[in-house]
N, C-alpha and C positions, 0 to 999 in steps of 0.2 A: 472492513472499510472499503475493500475494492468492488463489493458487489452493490454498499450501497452509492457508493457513488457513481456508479453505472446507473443504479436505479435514477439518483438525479437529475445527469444527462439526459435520461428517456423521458423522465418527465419536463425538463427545461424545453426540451426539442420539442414535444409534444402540446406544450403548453406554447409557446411562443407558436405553431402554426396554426392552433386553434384559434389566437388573438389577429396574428396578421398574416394567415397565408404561409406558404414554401416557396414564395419566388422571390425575396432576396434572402441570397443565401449568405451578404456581406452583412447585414442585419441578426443575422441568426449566428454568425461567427461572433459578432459583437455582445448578442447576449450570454451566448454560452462561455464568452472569456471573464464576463461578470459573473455568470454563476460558478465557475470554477475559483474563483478566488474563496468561496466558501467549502472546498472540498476538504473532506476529511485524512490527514496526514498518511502516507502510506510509511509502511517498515523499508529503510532503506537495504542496498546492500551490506552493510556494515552489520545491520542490525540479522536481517540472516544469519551472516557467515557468525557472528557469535552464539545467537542462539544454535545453531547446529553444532559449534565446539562444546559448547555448559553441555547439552543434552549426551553428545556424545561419551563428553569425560564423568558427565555422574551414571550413565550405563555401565561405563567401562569400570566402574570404582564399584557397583553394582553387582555387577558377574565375579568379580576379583574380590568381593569384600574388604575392599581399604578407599581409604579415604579418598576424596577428590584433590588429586594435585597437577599443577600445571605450568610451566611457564612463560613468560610474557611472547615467545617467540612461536607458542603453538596459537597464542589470541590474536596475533597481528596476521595481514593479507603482506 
């Protein structure tokens, strides 16, 4: 998601100076706060720090041959 929505700012930038120029740049703040309202969701911090606990705990149940367990105090920040 982060790379294509980088791609869209380059093209939004790109495309708005081909239509009116680079000298207002309050103009081109304005457009690119419109195209951002179409960006694609990024993974928050929350959504990391769990997936790196899941992956962790099913390695660790992995090397150890037993089951995946855990509790609520190893998933919370």
């Amino acid at each position: 998601a982060f790379a294509k929505n980088c791609h869209k700012h380059q093209v939004a930038v790109e495309d708005f100076e081909a239509l009116f120029g680079d000298d207002d740049p309050e103009a081109l703040a304005e457009h690119l706060a419109e195209t951002n309202k179409n960006k694609l969701p990024y993974a928050t911090d929350q959504d990391g720090f769990e997936s790196v606990v899941i992956t962790a705990k099913a390695n660790e149940a992995i090397n150890s041959g037993t089951r995946v367990e855990w509790d609520e105090s190893e998933y919370s920040l």
